[in-house]
SEDO-812339 format. One record per residue: x negated, y, z of N, C-alpha, C, O in turn; residue in three letters; residue number from 0. Coordinates in steps of 0.05 Angstrom, whole numbers, plus 5000, padded with zeros to 4 digits. Example, Ala and Ser with C-alpha at 12.3 -4.5 7.8 and 13.67 -1.06 7.14 Angstrom:
n.c1->4736	n.c2->4886	n.c3->5156	ca.c1->4754	ca.c2->4910	ca.c3->5156	c.c1->4736	c.c2->4934	c.c3->5156	o.c1->4715	o.c2->4934	o.c3->5169	type->ala	seq->0 $
n.c1->4743	n.c2->4955	n.c3->5142	ca.c1->4727	ca.c2->4979	ca.c3->5143	c.c1->4742	c.c2->5001	c.c3->5157	o.c1->4732	o.c2->5023	o.c3->5161	type->ser	seq->1 $
***
This chain:
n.c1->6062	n.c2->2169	n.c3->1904	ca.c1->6063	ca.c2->2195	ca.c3->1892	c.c1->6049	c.c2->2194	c.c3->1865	o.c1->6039	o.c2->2173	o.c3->1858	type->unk	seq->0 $
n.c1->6048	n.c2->2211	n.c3->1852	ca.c1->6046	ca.c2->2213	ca.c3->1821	c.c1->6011	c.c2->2241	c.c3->1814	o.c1->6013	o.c2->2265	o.c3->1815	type->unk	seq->1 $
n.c1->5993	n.c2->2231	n.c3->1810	ca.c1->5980	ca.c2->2249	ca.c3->1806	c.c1->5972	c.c2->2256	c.c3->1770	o.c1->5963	o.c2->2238	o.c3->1756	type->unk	seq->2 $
n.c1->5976	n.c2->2280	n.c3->1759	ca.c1->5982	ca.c2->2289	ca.c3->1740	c.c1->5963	c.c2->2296	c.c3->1726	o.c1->5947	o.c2->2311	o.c3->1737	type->unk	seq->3 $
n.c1->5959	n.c2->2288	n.c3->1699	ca.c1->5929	ca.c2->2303	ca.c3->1692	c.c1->5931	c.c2->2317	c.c3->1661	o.c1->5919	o.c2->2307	o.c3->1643	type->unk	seq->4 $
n.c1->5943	n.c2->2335	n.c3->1657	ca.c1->5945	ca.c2->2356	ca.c3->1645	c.c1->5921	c.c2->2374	c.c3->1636	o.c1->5903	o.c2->2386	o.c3->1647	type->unk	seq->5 $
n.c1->5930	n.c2->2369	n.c3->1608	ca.c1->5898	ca.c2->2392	ca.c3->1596	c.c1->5901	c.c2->2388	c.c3->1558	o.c1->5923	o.c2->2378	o.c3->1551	type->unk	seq->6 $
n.c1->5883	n.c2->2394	n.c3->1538	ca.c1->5880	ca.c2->2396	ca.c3->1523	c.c1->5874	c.c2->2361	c.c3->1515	o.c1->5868	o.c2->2343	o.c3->1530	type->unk	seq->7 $
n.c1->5878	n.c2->2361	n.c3->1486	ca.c1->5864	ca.c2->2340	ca.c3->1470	c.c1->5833	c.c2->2347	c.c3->1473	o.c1->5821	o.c2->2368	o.c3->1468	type->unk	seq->8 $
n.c1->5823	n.c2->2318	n.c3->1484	ca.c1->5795	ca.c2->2310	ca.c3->1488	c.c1->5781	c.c2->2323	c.c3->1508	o.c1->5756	o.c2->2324	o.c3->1509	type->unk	seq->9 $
n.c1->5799	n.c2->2335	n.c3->1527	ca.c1->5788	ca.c2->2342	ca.c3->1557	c.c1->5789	c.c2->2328	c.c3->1581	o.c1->5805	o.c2->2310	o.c3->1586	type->unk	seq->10 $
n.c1->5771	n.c2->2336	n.c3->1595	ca.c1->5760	ca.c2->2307	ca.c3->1608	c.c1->5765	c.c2->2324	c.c3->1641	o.c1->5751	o.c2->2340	o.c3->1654	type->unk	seq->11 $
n.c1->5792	n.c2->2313	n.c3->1644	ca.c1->5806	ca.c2->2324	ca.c3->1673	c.c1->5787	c.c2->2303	c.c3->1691	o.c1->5774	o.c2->2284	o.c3->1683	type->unk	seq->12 $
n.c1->5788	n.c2->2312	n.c3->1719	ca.c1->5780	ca.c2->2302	ca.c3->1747	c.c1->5798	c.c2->2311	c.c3->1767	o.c1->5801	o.c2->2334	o.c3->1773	type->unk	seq->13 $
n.c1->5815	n.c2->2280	n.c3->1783	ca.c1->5822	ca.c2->2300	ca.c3->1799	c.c1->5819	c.c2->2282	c.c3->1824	o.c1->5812	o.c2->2258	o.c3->1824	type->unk	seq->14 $
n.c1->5825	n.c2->2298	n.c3->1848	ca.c1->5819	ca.c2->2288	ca.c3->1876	c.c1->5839	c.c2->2278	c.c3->1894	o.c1->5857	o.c2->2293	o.c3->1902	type->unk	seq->15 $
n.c1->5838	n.c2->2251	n.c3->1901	ca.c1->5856	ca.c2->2237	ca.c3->1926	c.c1->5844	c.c2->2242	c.c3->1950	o.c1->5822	o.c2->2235	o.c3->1958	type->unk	seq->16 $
n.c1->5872	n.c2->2265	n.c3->1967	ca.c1->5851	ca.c2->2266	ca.c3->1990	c.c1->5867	c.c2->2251	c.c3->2011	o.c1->5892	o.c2->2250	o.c3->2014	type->unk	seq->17 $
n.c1->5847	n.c2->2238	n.c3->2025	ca.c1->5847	ca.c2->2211	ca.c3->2046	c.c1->5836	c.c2->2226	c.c3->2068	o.c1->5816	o.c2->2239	o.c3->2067	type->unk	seq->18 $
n.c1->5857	n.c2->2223	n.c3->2095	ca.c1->5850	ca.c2->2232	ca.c3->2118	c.c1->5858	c.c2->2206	c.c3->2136	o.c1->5874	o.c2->2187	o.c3->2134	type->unk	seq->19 $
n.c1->5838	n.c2->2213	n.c3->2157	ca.c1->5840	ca.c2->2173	ca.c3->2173	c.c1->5852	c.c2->2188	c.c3->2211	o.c1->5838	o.c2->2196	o.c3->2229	type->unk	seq->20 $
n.c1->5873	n.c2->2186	n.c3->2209	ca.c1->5876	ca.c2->2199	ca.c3->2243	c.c1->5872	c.c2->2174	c.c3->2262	o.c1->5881	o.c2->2175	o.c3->2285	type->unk	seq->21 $
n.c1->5861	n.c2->2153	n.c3->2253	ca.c1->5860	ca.c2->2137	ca.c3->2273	c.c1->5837	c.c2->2145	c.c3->2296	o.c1->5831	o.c2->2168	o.c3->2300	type->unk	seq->22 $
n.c1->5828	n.c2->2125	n.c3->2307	ca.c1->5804	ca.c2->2120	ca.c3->2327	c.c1->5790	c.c2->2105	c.c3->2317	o.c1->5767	o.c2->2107	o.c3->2326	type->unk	seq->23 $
n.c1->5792	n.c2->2081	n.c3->2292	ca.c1->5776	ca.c2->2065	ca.c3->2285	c.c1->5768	c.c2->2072	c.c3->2249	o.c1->5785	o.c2->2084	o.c3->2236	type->unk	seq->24 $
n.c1->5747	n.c2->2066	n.c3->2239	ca.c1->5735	ca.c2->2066	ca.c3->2208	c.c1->5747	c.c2->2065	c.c3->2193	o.c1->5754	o.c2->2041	o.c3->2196	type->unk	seq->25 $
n.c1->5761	n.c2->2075	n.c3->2167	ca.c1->5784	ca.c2->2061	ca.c3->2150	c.c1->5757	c.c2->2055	c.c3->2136	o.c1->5734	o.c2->2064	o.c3->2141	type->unk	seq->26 $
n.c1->5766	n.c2->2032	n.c3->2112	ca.c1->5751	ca.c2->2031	ca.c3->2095	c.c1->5773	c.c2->2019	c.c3->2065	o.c1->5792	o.c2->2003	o.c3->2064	type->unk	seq->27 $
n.c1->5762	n.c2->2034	n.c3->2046	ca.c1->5789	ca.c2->2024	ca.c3->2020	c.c1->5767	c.c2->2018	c.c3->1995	o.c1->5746	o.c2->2031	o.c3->1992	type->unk	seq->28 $
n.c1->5775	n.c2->1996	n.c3->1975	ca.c1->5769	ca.c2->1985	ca.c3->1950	c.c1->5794	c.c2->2006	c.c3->1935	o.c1->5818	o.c2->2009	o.c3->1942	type->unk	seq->29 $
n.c1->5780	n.c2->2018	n.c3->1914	ca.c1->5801	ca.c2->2023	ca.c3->1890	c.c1->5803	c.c2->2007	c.c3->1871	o.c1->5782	o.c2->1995	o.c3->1865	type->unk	seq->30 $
n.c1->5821	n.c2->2002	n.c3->1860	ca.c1->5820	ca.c2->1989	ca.c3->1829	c.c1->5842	c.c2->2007	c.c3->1816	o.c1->5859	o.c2->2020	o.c3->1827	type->unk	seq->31 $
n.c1->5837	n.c2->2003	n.c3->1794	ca.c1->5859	ca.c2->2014	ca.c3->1766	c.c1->5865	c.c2->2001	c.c3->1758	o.c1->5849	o.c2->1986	o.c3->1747	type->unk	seq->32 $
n.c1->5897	n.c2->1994	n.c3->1754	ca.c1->5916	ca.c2->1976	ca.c3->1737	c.c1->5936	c.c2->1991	c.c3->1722	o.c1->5944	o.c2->2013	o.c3->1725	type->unk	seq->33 $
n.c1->5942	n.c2->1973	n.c3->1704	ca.c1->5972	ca.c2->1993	ca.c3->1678	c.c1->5957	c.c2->1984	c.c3->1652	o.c1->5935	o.c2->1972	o.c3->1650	type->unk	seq->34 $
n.c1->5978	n.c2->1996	n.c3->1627	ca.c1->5973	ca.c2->1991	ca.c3->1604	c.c1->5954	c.c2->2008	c.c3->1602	o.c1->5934	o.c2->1997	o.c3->1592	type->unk	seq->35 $
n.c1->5949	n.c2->2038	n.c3->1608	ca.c1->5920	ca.c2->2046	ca.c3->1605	c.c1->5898	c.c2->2054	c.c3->1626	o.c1->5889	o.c2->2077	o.c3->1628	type->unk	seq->36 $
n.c1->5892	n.c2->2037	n.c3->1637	ca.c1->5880	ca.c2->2036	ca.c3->1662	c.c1->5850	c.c2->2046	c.c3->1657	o.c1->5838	o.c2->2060	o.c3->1673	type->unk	seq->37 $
n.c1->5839	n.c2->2036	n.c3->1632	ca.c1->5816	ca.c2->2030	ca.c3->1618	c.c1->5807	c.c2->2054	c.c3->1610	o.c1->5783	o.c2->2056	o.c3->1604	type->unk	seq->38 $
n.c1->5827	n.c2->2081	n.c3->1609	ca.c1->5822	ca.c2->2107	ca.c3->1603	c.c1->5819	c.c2->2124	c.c3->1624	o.c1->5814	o.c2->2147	o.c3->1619	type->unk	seq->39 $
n.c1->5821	n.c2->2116	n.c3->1648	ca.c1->5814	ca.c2->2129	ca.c3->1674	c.c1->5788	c.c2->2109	c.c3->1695	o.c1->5786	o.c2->2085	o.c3->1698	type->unk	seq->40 $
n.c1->5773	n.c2->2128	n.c3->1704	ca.c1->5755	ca.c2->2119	ca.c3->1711	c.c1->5745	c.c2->2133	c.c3->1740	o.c1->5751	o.c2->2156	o.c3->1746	type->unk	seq->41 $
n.c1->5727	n.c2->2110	n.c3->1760	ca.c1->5728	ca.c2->2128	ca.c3->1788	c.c1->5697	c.c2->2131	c.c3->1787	o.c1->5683	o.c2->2110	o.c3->1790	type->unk	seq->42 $
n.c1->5685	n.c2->2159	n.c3->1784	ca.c1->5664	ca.c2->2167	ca.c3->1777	c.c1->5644	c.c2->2162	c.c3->1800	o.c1->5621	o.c2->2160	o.c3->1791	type->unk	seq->43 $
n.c1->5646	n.c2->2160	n.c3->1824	ca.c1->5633	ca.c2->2165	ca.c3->1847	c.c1->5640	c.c2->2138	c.c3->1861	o.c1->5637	o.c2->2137	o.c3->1886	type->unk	seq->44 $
n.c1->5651	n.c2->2106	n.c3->1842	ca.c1->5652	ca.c2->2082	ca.c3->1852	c.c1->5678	c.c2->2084	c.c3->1869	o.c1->5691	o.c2->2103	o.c3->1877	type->unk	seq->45 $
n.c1->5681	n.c2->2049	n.c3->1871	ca.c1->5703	ca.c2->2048	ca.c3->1872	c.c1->5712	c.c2->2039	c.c3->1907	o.c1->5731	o.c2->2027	o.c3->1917	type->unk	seq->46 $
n.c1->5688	n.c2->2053	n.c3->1918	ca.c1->5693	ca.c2->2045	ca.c3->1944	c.c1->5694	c.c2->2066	c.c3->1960	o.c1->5675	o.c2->2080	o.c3->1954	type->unk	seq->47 $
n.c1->5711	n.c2->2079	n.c3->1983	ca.c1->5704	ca.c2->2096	ca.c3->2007	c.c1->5712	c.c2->2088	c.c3->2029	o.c1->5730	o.c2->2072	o.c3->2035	type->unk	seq->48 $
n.c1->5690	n.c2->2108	n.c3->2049	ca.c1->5693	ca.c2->2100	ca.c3->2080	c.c1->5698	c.c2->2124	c.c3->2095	o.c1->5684	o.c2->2144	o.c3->2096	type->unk	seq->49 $
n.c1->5723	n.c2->2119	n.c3->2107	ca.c1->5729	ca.c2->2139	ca.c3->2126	c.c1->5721	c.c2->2143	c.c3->2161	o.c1->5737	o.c2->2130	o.c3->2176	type->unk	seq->50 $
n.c1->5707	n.c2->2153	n.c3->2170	ca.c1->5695	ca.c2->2158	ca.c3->2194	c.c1->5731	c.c2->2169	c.c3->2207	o.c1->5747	o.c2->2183	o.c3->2195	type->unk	seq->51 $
n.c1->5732	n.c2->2155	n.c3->2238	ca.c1->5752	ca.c2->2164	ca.c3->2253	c.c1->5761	c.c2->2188	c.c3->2255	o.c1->5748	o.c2->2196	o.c3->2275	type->unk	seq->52 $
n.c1->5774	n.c2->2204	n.c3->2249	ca.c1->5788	ca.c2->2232	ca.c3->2249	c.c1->5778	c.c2->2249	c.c3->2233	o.c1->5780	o.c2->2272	o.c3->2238	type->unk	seq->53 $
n.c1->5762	n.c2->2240	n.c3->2205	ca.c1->5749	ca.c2->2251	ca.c3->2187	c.c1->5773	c.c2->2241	c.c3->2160	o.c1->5792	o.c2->2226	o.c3->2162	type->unk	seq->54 $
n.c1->5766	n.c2->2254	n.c3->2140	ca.c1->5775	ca.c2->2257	ca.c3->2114	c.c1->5758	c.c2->2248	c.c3->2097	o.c1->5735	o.c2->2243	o.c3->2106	type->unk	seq->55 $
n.c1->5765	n.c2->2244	n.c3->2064	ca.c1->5743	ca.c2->2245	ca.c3->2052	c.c1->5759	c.c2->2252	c.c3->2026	o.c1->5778	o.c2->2268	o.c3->2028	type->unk	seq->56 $
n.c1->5750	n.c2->2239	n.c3->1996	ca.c1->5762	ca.c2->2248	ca.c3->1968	c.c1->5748	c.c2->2216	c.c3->1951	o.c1->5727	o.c2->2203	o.c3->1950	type->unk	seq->57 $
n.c1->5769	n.c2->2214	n.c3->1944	ca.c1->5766	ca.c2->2192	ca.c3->1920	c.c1->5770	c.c2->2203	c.c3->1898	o.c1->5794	o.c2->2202	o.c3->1892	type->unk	seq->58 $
n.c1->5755	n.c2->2215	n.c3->1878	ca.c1->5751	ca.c2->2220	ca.c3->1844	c.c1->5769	c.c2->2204	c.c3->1827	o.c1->5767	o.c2->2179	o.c3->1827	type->unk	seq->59 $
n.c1->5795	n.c2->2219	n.c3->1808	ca.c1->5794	ca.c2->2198	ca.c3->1790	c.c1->5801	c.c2->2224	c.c3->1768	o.c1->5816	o.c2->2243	o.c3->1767	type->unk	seq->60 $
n.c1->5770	n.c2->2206	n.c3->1743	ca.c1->5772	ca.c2->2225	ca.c3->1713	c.c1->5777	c.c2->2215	c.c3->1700	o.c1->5776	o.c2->2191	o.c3->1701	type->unk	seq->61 $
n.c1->5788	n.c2->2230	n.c3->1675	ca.c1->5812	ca.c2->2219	ca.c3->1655	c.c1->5799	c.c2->2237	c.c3->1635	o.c1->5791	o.c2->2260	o.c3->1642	type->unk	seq->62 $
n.c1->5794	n.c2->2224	n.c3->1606	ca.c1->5795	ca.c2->2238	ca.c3->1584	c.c1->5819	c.c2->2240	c.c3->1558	o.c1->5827	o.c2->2219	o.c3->1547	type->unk	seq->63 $
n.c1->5825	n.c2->2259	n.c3->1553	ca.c1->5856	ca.c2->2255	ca.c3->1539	c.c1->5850	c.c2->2251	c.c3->1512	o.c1->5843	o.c2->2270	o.c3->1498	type->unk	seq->64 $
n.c1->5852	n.c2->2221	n.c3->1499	ca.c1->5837	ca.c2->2213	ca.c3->1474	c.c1->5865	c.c2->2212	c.c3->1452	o.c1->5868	o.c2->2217	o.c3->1428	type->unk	seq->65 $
n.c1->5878	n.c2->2206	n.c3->1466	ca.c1->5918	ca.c2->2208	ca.c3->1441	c.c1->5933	c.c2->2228	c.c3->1460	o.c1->5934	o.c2->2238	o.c3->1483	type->unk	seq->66 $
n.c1->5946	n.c2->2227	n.c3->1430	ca.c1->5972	ca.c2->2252	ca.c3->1443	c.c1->5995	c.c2->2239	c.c3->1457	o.c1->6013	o.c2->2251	o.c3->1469	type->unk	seq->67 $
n.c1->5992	n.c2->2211	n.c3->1453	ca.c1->6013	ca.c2->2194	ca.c3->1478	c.c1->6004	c.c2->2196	c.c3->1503	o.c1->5981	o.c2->2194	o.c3->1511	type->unk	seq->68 $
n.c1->6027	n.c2->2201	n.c3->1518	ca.c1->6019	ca.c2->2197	ca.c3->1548	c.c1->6003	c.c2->2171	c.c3->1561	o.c1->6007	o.c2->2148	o.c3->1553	type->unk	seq->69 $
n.c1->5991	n.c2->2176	n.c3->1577	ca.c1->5981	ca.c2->2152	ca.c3->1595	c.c1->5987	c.c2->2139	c.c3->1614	o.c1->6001	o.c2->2155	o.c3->1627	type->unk	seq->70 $
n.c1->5986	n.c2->2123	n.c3->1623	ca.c1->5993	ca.c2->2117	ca.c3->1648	c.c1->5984	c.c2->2083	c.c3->1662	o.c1->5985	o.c2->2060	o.c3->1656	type->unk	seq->71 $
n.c1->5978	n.c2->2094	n.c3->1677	ca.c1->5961	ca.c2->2069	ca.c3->1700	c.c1->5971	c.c2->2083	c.c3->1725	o.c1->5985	o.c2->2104	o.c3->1727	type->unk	seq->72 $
n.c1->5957	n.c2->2059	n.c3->1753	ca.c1->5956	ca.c2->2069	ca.c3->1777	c.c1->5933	c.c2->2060	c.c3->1789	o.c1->5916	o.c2->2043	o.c3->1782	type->unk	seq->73 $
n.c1->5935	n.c2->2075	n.c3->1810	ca.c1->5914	ca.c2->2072	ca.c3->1828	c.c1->5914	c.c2->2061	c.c3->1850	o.c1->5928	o.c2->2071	o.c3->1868	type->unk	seq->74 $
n.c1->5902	n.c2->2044	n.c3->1853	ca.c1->5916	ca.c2->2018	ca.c3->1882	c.c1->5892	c.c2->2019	c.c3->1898	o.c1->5871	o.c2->2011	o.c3->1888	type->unk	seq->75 $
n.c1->5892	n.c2->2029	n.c3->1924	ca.c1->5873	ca.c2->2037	ca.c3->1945	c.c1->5882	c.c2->2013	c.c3->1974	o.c1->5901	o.c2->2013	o.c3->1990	type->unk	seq->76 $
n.c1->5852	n.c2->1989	n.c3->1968	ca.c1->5867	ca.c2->1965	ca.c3->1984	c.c1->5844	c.c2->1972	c.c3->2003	o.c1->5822	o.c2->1981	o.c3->1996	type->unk	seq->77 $
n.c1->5853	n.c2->1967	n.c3->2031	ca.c1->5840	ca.c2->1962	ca.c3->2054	c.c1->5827	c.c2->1940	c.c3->2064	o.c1->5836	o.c2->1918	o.c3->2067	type->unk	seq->78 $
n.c1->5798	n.c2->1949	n.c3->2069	ca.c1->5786	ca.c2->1928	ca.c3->2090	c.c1->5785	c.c2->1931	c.c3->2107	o.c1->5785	o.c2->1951	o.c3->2120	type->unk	seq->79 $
n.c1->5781	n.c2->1899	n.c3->2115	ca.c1->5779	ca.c2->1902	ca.c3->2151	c.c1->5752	c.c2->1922	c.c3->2156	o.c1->5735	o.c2->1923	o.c3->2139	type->unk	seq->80 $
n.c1->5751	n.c2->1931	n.c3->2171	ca.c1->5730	ca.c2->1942	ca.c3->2191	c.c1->5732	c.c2->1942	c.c3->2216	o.c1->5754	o.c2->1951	o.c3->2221	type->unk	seq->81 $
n.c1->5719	n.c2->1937	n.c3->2238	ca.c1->5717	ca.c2->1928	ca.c3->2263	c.c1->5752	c.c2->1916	c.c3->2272	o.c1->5765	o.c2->1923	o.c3->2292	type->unk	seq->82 $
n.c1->5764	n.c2->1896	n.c3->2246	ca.c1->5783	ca.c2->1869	ca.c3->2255	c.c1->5804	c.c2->1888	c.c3->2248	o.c1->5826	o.c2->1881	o.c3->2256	type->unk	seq->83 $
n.c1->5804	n.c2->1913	n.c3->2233	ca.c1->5834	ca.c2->1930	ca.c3->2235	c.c1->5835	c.c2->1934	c.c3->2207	o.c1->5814	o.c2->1933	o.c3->2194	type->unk	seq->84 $
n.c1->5855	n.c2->1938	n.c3->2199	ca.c1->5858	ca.c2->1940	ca.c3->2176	c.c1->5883	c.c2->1967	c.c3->2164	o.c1->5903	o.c2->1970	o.c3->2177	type->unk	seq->85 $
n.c1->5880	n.c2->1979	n.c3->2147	ca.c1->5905	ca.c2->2009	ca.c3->2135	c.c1->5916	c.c2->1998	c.c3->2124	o.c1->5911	o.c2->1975	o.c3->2120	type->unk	seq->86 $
n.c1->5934	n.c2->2009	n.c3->2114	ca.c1->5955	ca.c2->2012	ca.c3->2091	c.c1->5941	c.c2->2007	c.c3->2056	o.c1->5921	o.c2->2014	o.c3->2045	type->unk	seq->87 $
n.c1->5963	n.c2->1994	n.c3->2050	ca.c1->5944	ca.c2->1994	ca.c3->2025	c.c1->5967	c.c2->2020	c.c3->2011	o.c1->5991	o.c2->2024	o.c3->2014	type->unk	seq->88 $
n.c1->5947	n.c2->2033	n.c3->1995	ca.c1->5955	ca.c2->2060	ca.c3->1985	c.c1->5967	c.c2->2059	c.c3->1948	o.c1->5954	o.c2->2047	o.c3->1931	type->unk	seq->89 $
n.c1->5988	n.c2->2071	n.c3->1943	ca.c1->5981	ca.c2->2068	ca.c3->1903	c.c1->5998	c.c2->2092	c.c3->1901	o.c1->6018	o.c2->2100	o.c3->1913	type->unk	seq->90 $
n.c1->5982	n.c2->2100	n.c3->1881	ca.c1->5988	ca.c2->2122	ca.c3->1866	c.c1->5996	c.c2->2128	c.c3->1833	o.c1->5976	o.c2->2123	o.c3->1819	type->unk	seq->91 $
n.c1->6013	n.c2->2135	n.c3->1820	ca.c1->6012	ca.c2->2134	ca.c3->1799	c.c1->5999	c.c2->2155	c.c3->1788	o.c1->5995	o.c2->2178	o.c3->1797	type->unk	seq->92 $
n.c1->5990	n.c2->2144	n.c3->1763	ca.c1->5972	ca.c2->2164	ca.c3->1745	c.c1->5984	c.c2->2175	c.c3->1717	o.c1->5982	o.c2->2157	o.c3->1699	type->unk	seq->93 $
n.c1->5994	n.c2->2198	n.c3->1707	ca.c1->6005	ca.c2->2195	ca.c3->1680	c.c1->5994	c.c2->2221	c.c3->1675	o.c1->5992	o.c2->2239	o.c3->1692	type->unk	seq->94 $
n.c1->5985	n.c2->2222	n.c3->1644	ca.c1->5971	ca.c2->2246	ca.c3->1622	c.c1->5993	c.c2->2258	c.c3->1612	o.c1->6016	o.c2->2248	o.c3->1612	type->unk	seq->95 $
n.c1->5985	n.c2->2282	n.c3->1602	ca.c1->6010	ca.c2->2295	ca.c3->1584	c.c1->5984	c.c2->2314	c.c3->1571	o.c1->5964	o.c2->2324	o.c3->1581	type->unk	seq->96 $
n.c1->5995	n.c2->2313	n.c3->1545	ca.c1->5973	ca.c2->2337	ca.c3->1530	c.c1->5990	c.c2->2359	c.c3->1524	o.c1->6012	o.c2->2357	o.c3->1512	type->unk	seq->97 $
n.c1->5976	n.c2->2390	n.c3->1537	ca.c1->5987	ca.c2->2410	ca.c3->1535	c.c1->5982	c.c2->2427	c.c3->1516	o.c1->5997	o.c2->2446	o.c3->1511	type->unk	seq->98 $
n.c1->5956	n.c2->2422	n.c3->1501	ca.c1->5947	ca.c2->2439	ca.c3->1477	c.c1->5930	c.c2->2422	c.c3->1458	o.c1->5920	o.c2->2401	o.c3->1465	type->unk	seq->99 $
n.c1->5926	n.c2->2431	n.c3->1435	ca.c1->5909	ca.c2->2425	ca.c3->1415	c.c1->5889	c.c2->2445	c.c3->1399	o.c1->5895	o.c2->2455	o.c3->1377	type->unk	seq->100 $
n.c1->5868	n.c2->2447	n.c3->1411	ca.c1->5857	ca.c2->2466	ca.c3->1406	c.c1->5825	c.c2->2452	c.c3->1389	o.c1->5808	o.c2->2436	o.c3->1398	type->unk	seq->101 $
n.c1->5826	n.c2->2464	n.c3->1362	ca.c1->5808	ca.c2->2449	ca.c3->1342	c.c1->5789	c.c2->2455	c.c3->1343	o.c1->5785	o.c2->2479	o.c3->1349	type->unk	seq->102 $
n.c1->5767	n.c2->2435	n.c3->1337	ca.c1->5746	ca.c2->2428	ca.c3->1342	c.c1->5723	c.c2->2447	c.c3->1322	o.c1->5699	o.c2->2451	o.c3->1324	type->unk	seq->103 $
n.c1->5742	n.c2->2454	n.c3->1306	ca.c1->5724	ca.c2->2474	ca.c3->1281	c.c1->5741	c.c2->2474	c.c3->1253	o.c1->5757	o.c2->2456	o.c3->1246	type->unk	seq->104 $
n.c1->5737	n.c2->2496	n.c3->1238	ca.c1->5763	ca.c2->2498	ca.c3->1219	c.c1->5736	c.c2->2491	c.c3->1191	o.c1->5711	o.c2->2490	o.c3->1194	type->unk	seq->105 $
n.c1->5749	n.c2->2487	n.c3->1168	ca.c1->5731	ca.c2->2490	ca.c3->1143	c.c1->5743	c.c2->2497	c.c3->1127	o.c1->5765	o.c2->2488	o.c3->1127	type->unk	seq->106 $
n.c1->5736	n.c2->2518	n.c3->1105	ca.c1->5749	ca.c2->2531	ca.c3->1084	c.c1->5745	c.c2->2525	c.c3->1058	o.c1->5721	o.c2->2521	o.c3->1053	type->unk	seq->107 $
n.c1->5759	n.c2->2524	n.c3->1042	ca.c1->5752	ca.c2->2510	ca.c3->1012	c.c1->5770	c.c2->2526	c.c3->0997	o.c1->5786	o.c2->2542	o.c3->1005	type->unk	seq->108 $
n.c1->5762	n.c2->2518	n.c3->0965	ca.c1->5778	ca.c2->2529	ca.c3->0947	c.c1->5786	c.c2->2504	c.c3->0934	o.c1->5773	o.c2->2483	o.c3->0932	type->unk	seq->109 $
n.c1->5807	n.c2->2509	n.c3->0925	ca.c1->5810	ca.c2->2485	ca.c3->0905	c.c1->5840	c.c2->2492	c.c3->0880	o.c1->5862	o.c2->2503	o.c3->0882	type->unk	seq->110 $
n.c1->5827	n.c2->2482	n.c3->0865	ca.c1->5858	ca.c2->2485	ca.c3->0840	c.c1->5884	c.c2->2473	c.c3->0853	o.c1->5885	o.c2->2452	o.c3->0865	type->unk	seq->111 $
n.c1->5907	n.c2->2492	n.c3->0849	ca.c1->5934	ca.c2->2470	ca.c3->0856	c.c1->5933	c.c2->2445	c.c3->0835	o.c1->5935	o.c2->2422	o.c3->0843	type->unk	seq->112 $
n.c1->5929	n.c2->2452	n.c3->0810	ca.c1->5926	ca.c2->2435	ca.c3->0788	c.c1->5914	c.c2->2436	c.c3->0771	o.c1->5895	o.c2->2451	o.c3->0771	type->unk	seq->113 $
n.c1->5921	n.c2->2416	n.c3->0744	ca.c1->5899	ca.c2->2434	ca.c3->0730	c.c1->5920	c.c2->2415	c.c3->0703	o.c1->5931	o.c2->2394	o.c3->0705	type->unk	seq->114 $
n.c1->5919	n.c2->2429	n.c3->0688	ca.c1->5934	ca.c2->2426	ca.c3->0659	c.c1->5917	c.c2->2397	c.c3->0646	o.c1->5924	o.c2->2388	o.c3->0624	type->unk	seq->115 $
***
């Protein structure tokens, strides 16, 4: 699936992977980020979670929108063993789109068109 991060130039989106475990036994997942801009998304709260048996949890991933080109990496959620069992390994794509440009501060001047 594709999670989307939409917002202004130089806004610093967060958004949430939610992981639910219906097993009987512990999931446990490593994240990593791969793609040409992988390096612009980041997992604020580390790159590891543990899921308790019939519990949920949230994996963080924040993005700051630094160009007006889109981005795009993914997010690859690999499984460890925990008590000999092992999940799914999970990936998600990640892509930016900038929706506004809203300036940082205006400055006013005078100046000649020309001058003879």
């Amino acid at each position: 699936s594709t999670i989307e991060f939409t917002g202004g130039l130089h806004a610093t989106i967060v958004k949430q992977v939610h992981l639910k475990n219906p097993k009987s036994h512990t999931l446990a997942y490593n994240a990593i980020l791969v793609g040409r801009d992988a390096d612009d998304f980041s997992l604020p709260k580390g790159n590891a979670v543990t899921i308790p048996p019939t519990r949920e949890d949230f994996i963080n991933v924040e993005f700051t929108i630094r160009f007006l080109h889109p981005a795009e990496a993914v997010l690859i959620l690999i499984s460890n063993k925990v008590d000999g069992l092992d999940g799914a390994t999970l990936t998600f794509s990640l892509k930016s789109e900038v929706k506004n440009i809203d300036p940082l501060g205006t400055i006013k001047c005078r100046s000649p068109c020309y001058e003879l």
